[in-house]
Every structure is written in C-alpha cells, then in structure tokens.
N, C-alpha and C positions, 0 to 999 in steps of 0.2 A: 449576523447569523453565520455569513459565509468564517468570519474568523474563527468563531466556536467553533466550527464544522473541522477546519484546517490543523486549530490545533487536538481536537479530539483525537483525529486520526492519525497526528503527529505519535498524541502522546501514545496511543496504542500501538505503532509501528517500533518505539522506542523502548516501551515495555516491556514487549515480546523480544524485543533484541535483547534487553540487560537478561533477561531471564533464560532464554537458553546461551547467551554465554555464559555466565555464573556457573551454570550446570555443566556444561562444556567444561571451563574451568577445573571445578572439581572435580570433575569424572576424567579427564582427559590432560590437562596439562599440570595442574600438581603434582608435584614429585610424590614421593613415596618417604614418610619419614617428616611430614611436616607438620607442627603443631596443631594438631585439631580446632583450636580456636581459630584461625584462618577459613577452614573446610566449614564451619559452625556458619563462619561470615559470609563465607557465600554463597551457602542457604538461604538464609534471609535474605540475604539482597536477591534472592530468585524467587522468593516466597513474596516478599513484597511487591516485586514486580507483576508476578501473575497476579495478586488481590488488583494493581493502580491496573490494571490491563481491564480485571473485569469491571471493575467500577467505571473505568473508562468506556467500556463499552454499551453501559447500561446509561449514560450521560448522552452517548453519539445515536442509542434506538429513542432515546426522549426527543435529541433535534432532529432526528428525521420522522417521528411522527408530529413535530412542532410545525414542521418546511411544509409535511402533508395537510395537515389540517388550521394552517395561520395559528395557533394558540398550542395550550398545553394538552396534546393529544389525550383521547378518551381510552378506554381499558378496549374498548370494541374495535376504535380504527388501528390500536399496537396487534392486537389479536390477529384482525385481517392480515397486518402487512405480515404477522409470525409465521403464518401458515398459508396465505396464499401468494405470497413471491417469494421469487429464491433468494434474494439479498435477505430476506426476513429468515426463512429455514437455516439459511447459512448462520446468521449472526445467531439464531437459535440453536443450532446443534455446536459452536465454537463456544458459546457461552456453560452449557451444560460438558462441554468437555473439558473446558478450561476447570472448573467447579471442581472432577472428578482429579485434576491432575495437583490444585490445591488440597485435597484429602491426600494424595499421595507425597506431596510436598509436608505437610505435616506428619507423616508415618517416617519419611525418609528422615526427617530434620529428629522426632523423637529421638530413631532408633541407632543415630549418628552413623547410618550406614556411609561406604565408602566403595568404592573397586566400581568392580561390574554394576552394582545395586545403582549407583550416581549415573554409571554410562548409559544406562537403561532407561534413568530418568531422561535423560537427554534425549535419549529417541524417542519414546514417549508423546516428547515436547515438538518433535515436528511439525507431526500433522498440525497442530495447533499454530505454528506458522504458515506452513503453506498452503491452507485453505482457507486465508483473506484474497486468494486468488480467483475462488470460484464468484467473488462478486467485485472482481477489475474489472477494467476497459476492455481483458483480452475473453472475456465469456461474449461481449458484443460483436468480437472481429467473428465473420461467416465462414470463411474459408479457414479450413484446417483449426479450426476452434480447440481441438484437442492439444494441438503445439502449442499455439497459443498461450493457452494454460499454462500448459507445461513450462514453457521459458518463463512466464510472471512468478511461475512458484520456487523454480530453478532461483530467479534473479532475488526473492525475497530470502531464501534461503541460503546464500551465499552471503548477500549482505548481513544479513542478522550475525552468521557466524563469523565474519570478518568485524564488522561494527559493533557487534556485543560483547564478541571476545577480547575486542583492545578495551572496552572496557572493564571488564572481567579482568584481564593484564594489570589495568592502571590499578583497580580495587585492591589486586594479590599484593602487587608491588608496595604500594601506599602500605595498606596494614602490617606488612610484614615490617617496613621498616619502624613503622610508629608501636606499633608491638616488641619491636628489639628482637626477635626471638625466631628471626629466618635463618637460616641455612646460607652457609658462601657460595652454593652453588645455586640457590632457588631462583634468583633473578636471570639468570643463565639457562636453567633448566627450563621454568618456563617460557622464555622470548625465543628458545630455541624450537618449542612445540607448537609456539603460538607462530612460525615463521613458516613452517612446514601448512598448517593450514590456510594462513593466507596465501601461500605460492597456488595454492590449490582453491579457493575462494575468488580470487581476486580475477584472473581468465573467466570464470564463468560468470564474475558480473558485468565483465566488457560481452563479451562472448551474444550473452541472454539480453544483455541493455541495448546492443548494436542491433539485433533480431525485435527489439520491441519500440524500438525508435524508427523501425522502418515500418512495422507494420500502423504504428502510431501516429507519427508525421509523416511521412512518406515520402516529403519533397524538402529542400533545403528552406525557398518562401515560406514552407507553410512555418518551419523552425522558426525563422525570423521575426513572423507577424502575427502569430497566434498566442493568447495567453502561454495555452497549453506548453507551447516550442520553447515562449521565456523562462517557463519556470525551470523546464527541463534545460537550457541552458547554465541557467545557474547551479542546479544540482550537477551536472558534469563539470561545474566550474568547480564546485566544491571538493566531486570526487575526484580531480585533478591534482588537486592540492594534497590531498588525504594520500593519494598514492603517492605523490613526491615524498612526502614527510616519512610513509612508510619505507620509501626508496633508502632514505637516509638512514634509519632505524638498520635496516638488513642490511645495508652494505658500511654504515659506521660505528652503530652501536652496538649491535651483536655484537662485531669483534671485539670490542672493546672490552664491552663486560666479560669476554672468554679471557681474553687477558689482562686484565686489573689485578693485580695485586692488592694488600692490605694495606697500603698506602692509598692507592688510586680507587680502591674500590666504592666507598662508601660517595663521592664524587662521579663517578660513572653510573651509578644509580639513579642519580640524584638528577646526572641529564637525560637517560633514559625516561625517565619518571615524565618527565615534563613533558618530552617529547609524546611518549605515548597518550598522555592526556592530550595535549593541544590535541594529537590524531584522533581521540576520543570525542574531542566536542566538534569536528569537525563532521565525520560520525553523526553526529546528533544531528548538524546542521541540513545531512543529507535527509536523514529520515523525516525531518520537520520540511521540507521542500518534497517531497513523496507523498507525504498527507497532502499538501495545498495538489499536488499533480492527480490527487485520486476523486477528487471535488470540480476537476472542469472538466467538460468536455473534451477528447483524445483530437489533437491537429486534423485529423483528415476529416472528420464532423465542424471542427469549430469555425472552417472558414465559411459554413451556413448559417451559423449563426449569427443574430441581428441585435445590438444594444446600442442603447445611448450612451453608455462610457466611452471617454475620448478613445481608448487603448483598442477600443473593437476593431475585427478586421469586419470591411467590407464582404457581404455577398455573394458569390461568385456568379457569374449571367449563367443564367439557365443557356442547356442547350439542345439543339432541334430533338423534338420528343421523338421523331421517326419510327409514328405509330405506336408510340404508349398513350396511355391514356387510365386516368384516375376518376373515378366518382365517389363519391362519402354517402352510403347510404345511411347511417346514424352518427352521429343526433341528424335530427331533421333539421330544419330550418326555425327558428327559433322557438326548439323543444328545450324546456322548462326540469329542472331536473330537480330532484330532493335533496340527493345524496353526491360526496365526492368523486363518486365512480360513475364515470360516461361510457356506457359501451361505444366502440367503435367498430363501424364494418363498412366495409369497401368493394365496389369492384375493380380490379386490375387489369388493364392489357399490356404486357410488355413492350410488347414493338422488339424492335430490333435489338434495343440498348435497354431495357429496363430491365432491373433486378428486384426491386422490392419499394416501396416508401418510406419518405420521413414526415414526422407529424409533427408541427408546430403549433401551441398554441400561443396567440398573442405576440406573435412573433420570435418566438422562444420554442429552438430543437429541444423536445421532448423524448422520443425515443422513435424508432425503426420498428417499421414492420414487415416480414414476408407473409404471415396469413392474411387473409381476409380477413381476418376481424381481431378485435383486440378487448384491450380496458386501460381505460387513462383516469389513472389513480391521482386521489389528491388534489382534484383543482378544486381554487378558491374560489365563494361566491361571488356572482356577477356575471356580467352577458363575458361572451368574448365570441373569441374566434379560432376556429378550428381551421387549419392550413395542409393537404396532403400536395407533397409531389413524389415523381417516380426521379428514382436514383437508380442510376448504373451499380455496377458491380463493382465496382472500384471504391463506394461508399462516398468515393464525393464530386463525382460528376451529377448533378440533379438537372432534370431532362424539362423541356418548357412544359411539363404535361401535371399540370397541378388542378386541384380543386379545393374551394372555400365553403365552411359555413360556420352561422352564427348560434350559439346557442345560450342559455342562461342556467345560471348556477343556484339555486336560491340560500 
C-alpha cells in the first residue's frame, strides 16, 4: 500500500509540474513567430497532464479511504473524510478546480489562443499547485503555521517552475528539431528565458527547503536516523546533481549555442538536448522522493515512533513530566465501539513543560493534540490500545506523563 501511496503522490507532484511548465512554456518562453504546431504541442502535453493529475488523484482518495477502512472504502466513509477533514475539503476543492481549469484548457486549446490568453493560463494554474500545501507536514507545525505554509507552497512552486519548465525546454527543443521547422535562433531564445527563471527559482528552493528542513528535522541525528532525514537526503542528493548539470548548461551551453554557427549548430543542440533531459529526469527523480517524504512522518515526530522494521529509530526516554499530567476520559476502558470513529477527550495539566499530546494507537504516532478532545478516524477492528503522552513544545520532547487504555473496534 505504502508503494501505491508514494507513487501516487509522486505521479501527482509530476503532473502538476509538466503541466504548468508547458503553460509557462508557451506563454512565456516561445519566441514570437514560431510554428504553431509546436504551441499546439504544448497544449496537450498540459492538457494531458492535468486529466493524469486528476485521475491521479481520484486513485490517491480511493487509497486513503482503503488505509481508513482495511478494504475498498464505502460512498459514506469517502463522504465523511470530503467534508469533515481538511485533507478531504482540500483534495475536494483542488479536484473541482483542477476540473474547471481542464474546461479552460479545452477553450484555450480550441481557440489556438496565444500572448497574454496562455500567460493567464499560467497564473490560473497556480493556485492549483500550491494548495497541496494546505494538507503538508507544515499545516501540523504550531508555531507560526502561517510561514510555514507559506515556505511549502513557496518551495512547491519554485520547484514545479524550475522542474517542469526544463521539461517544457527538452519537449520545445525535441519537437522543434524532429519537426525540422525551428528557427536558428529558438533554442537560444528559449534556454536564454528559461535561464532567467531558473536564476530566480533555484535560491527560493534552497532558500524555502533550508527553512523547512529545520522546522522538519531540526537536528543533524535526527537527519541521519529517521526514514524521514533518509529520504530527504537523497532528494538533496539529487537536487545536488540537478543543479551541477544546470551549472554546466548556464555557464557552457548557453554560450555555446549563442555562438554556433551553421556548422556547429545542429551538434550544439544535439548536446543541449541531452543535457537538458538528463536534468529532466533528474527532476522527476526529485519529485518521486517528495511523494515517498509527504507519506512518513516529519523527523522531529518520527523519533516517537515505534516499528518492527530493522530501519526504525528507537524511542526517545521520556522525560521528568515536572507536573504535567494526562487522563483519557474516552473510550473507557474496554468500550466496544460500532464504528471507525472513536471519540477522544482528555484531561490535561501542563506542568511546567507541557504543550499539548501525542496519540498512539498500537504503538503507532497517529496524530497531536491541543484540545481536549478529538476524533481518531479510521481504526481497524479489533481490541487495541490507545496511548496519550504530554509533549513539550518543541514537538519532540515527550514528557513521562502518559496514559493507556484499551478499547475494542468491532
């Protein structure tokens, strides 16, 4: 399941990328004067994108009403999550805009619009990227929630227009040459537009990723020994690379193709081409590593976390609760339940260091709380075990001041 999950969100993260660079593309980096079968093409490769986005996304609400209900979720429990959690509203208001921005993608494509008409699409097409932010990791961070946001949507939108646009680049490049029918100056024109954006993409996703790797990880350990820290290593390994190769591109290819000649030119293409691809699928490889990081628990959570995979980090010891204190007044003690939803309510004492709770069921961080009371959707039938302890402010110091009960699922 967890694969499904990783690449759903992959593919979605990927989608929205090819789809507002395309649009980008041809609202913004085409010349003026360039065969409209090109501008035609990347259309559809925008139009296509948003249909594998929605479909993708209606495959990703089927596995998370799967993950909630063990099986193939009912019209009643997708209902629930549509309308009474925000991950559900969100993927329901992104799904019905996405829908509206497809109707507009077929008006634009009919009417072969171009100019402004294309740049518009493009803006348009934002919000529809960066409101996969209101249900990240950074809607959970407590403190300054609003930046938060703000940097995850910052950092998805920078990436998209950097990572979608080189592939929007390789696309132009590719068909113009296998078309025969570019312009001497179009691969020039464009790498020189598309260079200008990236100087300007590229700082805001060091920038937005340095600010959410802190509030995320927080400690170098926790980088090292948490899924969470691995994967995100290897995504900055990637995007390490991705900006070397870009490195090479601006400071060797560019000029190059400025001065090629009709000798050298069709050969300076040809390594352009490559290059920008390889940076393409490296690209891909980030956003495929972003999906698997938006599916585990954020570093400063995960070191609470308890599995039997060899890879788990251990625990961290509780410490002196210095007057907090937790009680689970629901469930009771093995209270018998119909349904997947368990109300939860608690009493709380801070103490000195307490901030709020984490709930565990089964051994397994499920989610945070600062009210007294809640709702823990989607557990499977069977007895288990409900776990509360009081957590600092800091989200992962968890304090000795815990409470247990058992209850059953039927």
């Amino acid at each position: 399941m967890t694969a499904m999950e990783t690449a759903a969100s992959a593919l979605s993260y990927i989608a929205l990328a090819v789809f507002l660079g395309q649009l980008v593309a041809a609202g913004f980096l085409l010349p003026q004067g360039q065969p409209a079968t090109l501008r035609r093409s990347l259309l559809k490769w925008a139009t296509t994108s948003l249909i594998l986005f929605l479909l993708v996304s209606v495959a990703s609400l089927i596995l998370q009403g799967n993950k909630l209900q063990r099986g193939f979720p009912s019209s009643d429990l997708l209902w629930r999550y549509l309308t009474l959690t925000q991950s559900g509203q969100v993927w329901l208001a992104r799904e019905i805009y996405g829908a509206l921005l497809l109707l507009l993608m077929a008006l634009v494509t009919r009417t072969n619009a171009r100019g402004n008409v294309l740049r518009a699409a493009a803006l348009f097409a934002l919000p529809l990227i960066v409101s996969r932010s209101l249900t990240s990791h950074a809607v959970a961070v407590r403190e300054d929630t609003a930046l938060a946001v703000s940097a995850d949507a910052l950092h998805l939108l920078a990436t998209a227009l950097w990572g979608g646009g080189l592939v929007a680049l390789w696309h132009s490049l590719r068909f113009a040459r296998i078309e025969g029918g570019e312009s001497p100056s179009l691969a020039t024109a464009m790498v020189n537009r598309f260079s200008r954006l990236a100087l300007v993409s590229v700082p805001l996703l060091i920038f937005s990723g340095l600010y959410q790797s802190w509030i995320h990880v927080g400690s170098f350990p926790t980088l090292y020994n948490t899924d969470y820290g691995k994967v995100l290593l290897l995504k900055l390994t990637f995007f390490a690379l991705m900006l070397s190769i870009g490195a090479v591109n601006y400071f060797s290819a560019k000029p190059l193709l400025a001065t090629a000649d009709g000798n050298t030119a069709q050969a300076s293409k040809q390594k352009a081409l490559r290059r920008i691809g390889l940076e393409s699928v490296l690209g891909i490889a980030i956003f495929s590593s972003t999906g698997l990081l938006t599916l585990l628990p954020p570093g400063v959570h995960a070191v609470h976390q308890t599995s039997a995979a060899p890879t788990a980090v251990s625990p961290q010891p509780l410490q002196p609760s210095e007057g907090a204190r937790v009680k689970i007044l629901s469930p009771a003690p093995d209270q018998v339940f119909a349904g997947d939803r368990i109300p939860l309510k608690f009493s709380l004492t801070k103490g000195k260091r307490g901030h709020h709770v984490h709930a565990y069921i089964d051994g397994e961080l499920i989610g945070m709380f600062e009210s007294k009371q809640g709702t823990l959707n989607g557990v499977a039938p069977g007895r288990h075990t409900l776990e509360l302890r009081v957590v600092a402010a800091d989200h992962r110091t968890e304090l000795a001041a815990k409470d247990r009960v058992e209850f059953v699922v039927k």
